[in-house]
N, C-alpha and C positions, 0 to 999 in steps of 0.2 A: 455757201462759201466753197470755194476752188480749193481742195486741196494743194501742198503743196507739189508730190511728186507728177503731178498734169501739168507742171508747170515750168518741167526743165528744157524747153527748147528753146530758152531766148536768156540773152545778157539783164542783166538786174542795175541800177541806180537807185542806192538808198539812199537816201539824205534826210538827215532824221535830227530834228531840233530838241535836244535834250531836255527842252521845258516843255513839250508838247504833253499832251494828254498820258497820263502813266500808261493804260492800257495799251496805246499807239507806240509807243516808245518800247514797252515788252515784247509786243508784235514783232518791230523792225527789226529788233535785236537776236530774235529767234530766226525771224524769216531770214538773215544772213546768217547765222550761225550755220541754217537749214542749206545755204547755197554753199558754204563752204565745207560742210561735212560731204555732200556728191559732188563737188569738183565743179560747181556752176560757176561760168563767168559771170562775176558780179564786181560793183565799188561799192564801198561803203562810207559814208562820212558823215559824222557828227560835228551842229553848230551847239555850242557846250552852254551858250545863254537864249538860244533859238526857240521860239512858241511856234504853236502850227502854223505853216506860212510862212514860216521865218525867210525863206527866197524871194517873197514880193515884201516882206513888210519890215525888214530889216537893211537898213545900206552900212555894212561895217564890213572889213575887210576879209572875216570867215564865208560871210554870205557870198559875196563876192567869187571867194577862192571858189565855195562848190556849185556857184554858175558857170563858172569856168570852164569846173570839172566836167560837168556835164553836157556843158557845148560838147568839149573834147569828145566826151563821151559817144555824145549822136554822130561825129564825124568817124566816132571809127567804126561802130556797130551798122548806120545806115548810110553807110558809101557805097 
């Protein structure tokens, strides 16, 4: 596994479905903690009834928002 501090030269999108895997969910929660404690550009956003995949296997209006998000996202990080 990559450490995390090999890891601060690029923007972060977390999007992390709160039913997903406890382990997975632990992970994401620290890995933004970890961009927010060194000042790393990152989003972060939780779907609160979301399971792994909740971006393709979910159509309700949170999943939605963080497609959204994350288009946004690639338009401003890779323009």
């Amino acid at each position: 596994m990559t450490s995390f501090s090999s890891l601060y030269h690029v923007p972060y999108f977390i999007g992390l479905g709160l039913n997903d895997y406890p382990e997975f969910v632990k992970q994401s929660k620290e890995f933004a903690a970890n961009c927010e404690r060194e000042g790393l550009p990152y989003v972060y956003m939780e779907h609160p009834t979301g399971k792994h995949g909740f971006d393709a296997l979910s159509d309700d209006e949170r999943a939605r928002e963080i497609i959204s998000r994350v288009i946004d996202f690639y338009k401003e990080y890779l323009d």
